[in-house]
N, C-alpha and C positions, 0 to 999 in steps of 0.2 A: 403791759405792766400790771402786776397784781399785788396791792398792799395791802396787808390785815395781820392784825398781830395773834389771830386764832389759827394755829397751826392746820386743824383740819376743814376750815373752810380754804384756806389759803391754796392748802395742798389741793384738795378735792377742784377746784375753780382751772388752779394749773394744770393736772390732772385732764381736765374736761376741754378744755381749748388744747394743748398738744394734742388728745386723741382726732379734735377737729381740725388739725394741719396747722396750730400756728405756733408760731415763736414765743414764747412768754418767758418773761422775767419775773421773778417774786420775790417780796420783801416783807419782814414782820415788822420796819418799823416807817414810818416816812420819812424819817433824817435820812435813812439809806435810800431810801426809794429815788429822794430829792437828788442826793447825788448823781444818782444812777441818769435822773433827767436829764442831767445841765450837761453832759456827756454824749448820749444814745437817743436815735429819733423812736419814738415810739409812736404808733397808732389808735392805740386808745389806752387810756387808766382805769382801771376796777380799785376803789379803795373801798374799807371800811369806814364809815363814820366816827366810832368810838374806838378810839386807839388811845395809848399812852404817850407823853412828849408831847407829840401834835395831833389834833384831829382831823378829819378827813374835811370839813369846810375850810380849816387852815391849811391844809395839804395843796386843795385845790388854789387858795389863792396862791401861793407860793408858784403853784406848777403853769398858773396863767398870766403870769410875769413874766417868765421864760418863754411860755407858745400859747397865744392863748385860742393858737388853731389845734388843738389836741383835745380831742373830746375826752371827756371825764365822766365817769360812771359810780354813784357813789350808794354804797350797799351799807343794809346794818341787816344783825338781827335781832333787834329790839322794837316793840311796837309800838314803843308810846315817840 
């Protein structure tokens, strides 16, 4: 699963793991990504940080209520 509400990190991330053999789902928001969890087993999460709605540290607690055997991977591209 890949969440980020920046279309072309989003794409390019998805993009890069199906050219590597895997299955990926993408979402630009984490309200759907959330759904999409409580549904589908997934093997790892790539989120952004700074998203809109919810952010990615609240992403993550939400999604480790549900599994909190599902590692989480949490990306920005902001430095500070």
């Amino acid at each position: 699963m890949i969440v980020d509400d920046t279309d072309i990190m989003r794409d390019s991330l998805k993009e890069t793991l199906i050219r590597a053999g895997y299955d990926v789902d993408a979402f630009s928001n984490a309200k759907e990504a959330l759904y999409s969890f409580k549904t589908n087993l997934y093997s790892l999460v790539i989120t952004d940080l700074k998203m809109p709605q919810m952010d990615g540290i609240e992403f993550m607690t939400e999604l480790q209520k549900i599994s909190s055997d599902t590692p989480i991977l949490i990306i920005t591209a902001y430095g500070t």
